[in-house]
C-alpha positions as CSV (number, residue, x, y, z in Angstrom):
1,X,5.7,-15.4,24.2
2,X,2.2,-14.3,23.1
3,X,-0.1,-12.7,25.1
4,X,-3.9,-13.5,26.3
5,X,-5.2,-11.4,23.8
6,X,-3.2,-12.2,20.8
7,X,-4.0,-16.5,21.7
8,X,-7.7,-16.0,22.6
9,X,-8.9,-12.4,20.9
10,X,-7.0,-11.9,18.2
11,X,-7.4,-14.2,15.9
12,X,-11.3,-14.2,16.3
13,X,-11.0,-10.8,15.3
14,X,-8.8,-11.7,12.5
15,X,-11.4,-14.6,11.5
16,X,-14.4,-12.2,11.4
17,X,-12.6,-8.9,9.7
18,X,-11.0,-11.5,6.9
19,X,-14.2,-13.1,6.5
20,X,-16.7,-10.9,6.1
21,X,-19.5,-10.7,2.8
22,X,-17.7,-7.1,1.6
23,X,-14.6,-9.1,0.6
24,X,-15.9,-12.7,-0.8
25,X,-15.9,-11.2,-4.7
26,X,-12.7,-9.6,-4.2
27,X,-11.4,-12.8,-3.0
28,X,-13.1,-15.4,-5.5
29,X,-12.2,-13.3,-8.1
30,X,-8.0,-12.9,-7.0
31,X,-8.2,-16.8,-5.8
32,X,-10.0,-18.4,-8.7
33,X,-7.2,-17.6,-11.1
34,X,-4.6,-20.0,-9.2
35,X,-3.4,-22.8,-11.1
36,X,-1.1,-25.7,-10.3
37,X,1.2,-25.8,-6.9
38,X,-0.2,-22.5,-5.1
39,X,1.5,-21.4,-2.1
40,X,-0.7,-18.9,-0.2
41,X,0.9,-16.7,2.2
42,X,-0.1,-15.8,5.5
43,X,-3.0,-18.3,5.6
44,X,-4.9,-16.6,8.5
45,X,-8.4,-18.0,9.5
46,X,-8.7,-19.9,5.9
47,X,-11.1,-17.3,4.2
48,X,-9.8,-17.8,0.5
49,X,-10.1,-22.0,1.0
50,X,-13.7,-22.2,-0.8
51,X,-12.3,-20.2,-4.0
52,X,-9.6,-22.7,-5.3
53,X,-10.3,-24.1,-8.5
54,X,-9.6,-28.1,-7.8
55,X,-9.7,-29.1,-11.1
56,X,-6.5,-26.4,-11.7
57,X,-4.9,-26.4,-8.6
58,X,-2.4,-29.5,-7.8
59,X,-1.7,-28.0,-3.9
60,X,-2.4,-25.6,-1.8
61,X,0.2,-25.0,0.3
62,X,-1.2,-22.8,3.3
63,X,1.7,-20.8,5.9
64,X,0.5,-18.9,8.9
65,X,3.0,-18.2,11.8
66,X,-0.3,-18.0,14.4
67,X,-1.0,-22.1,15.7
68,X,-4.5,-20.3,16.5
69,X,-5.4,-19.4,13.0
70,X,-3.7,-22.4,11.9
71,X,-6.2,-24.7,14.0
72,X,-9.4,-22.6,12.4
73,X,-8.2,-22.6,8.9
74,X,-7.7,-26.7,9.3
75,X,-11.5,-26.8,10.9
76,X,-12.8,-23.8,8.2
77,X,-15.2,-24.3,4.7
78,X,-12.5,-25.4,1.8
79,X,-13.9,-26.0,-1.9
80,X,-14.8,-30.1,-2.4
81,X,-11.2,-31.7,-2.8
82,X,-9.1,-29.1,-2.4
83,X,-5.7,-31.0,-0.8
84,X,-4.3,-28.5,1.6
85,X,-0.9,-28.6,3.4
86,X,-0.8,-26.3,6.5
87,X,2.8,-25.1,7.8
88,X,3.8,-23.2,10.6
89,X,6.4,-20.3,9.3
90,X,6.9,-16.6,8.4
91,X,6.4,-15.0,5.4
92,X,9.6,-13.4,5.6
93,X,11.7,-16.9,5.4
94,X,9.6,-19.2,3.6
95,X,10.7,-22.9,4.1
96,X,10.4,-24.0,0.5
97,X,12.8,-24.4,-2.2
98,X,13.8,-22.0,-5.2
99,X,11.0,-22.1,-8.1
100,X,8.7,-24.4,-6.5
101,X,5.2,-23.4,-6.9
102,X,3.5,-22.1,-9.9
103,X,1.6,-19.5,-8.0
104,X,1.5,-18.0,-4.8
105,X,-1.6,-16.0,-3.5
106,X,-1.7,-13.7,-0.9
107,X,-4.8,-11.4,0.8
108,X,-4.4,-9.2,3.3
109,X,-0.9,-10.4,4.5
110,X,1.3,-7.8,3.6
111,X,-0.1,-5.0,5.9
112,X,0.8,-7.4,9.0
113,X,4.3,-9.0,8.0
114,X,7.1,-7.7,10.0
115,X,8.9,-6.7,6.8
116,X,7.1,-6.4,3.5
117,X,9.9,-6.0,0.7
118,X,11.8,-9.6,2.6
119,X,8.5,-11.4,2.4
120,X,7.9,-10.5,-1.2
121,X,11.4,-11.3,-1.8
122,X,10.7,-14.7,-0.7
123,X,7.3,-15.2,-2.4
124,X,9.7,-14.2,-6.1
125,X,12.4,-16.6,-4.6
126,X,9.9,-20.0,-4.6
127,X,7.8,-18.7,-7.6
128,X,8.9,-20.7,-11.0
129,X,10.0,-18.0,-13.7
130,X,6.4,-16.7,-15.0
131,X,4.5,-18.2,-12.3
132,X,1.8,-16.0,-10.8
133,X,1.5,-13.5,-7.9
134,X,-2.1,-12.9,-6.8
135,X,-2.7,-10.4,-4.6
136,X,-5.7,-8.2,-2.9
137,X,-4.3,-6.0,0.0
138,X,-5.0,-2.8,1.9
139,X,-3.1,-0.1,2.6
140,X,-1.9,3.4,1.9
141,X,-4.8,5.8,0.3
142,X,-3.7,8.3,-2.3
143,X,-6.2,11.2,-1.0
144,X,-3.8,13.3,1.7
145,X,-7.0,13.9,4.0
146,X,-7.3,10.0,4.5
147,X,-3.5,9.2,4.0
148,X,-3.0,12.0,7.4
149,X,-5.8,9.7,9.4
150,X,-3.8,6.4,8.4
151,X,-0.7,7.9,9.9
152,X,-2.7,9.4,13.0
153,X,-4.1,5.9,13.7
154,X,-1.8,3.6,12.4
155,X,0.4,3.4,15.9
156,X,-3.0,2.2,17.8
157,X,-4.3,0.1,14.9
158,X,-1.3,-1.9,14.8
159,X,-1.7,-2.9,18.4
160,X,-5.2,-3.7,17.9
161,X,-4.7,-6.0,15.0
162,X,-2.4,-7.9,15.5
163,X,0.6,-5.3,13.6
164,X,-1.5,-4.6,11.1
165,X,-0.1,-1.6,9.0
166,X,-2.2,1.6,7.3
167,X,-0.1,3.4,5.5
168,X,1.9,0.7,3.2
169,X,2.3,1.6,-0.2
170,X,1.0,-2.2,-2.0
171,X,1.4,-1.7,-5.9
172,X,5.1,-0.2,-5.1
173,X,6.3,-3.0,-3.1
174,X,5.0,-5.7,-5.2
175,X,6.4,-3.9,-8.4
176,X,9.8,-3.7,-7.0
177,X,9.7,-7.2,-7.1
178,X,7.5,-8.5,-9.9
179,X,6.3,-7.3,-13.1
180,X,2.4,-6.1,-12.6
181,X,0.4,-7.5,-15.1
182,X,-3.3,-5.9,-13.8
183,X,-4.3,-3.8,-10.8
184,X,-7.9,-2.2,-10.1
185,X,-7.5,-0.1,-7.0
186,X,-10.4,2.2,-4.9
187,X,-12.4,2.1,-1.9
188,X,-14.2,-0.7,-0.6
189,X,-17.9,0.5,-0.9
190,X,-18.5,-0.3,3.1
191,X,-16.1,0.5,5.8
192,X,-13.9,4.0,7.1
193,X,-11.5,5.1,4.2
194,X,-8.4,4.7,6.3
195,X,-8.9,1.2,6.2
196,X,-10.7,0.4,3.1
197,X,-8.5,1.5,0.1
198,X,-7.5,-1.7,-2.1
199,X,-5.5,-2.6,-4.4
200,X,-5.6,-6.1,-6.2
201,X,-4.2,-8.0,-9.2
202,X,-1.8,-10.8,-11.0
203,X,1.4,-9.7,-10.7
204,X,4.5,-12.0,-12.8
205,X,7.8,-13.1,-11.8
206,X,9.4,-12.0,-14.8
């Protein structure tokens, strides 16, 4: 059972962090490339919705686990004609069939699933051969001074956020999975260093 703060709290946090201006070109840029049947993982408050390309994309097939998030991303901004289908389900066991969508994209989802390497796993498992992984995420910094303050804050971060992790390594998880076609990775100009290093890209299920 969820609490007060993670119905009411959280995800108007989540909606205002995952939306703000400092991450609309990272996200137009990773979310524009979509083509075909996209599956997007961990939907959230429906940030990437105005980026897809309707006359490339098929589908987008949106799953959040949070029936809060769910009900804002139905309500949010979504590019004109965009056909959206929002489930209810985790990451980690994705309801879909084996090769079914042509790309999946996912932001900022890997840092709160409960287990990164099964819900990467899963994305490979529904992804055609060659279909597309998109991907812009946060997580571990490579500078020791910064990685020491993601592990010193990491324990009260996650229970801020809604489980949200610090100190995940992205490009290794993803490449243990897929083939990495092109990664850019640094700092976000704005915001602390222990939450701002990024690293995004297309990644291939080879």
């Amino acid at each position: 059972m969820t609490s007060w703060y993670e119905r009411k709290v959280l995800p108007q946090i989540i909606r205002l962090a995952c939306g703000c201006p400092s991450l609309v070109d990272d996200r137009r840029s990773i979310v524009s490339q979509a083509r075909g049947r996209v599956l997007e993982l961990g939907l959230g408050a429906g940030a990437n919705l105005p980026f897809y390309d309707v006359g490339a994309v098929s589908e987008v097939v949106g799953v959040e686990p949070s029936p809060e998030l769910r009900d804002i991303a139905g309500a949010a901004p979504r590019a004109e004609g965009l056909k959206l289908d929002l489930r209810d389900g985790a990451a980690e066991s994705l309801p879909f069939d084996a090769a079914s969508f042509d790309a999946v994209v996912c932001t900022f989802t890997l840092c709160t699933v409960k287990d990164a390497d099964k819900a990467l796993s899963e994305a490979r498992r529904v992804l055609r051969p060659g279909g597309s992984f998109f991907f812009c995420e946060h997580g571990a910094a490579p500078d020791p001074s910064v990685a020491r303050w993601q592990k010193r804050l990491e324990p009260t971060w996650k229970r801020l956020f809604g489980g949200c992790h610090l100190t995940r390594d992205v490009s290794a998880g993803i490449g243990r999975r897929f083939q990495i076609e092109t990664i850019s990775k640094g700092y976000l100009p704005k915001g602390p260093k222990f939450a701002s290093w990024m690293e995004r890209g297309r990644a291939i299920a080879a």
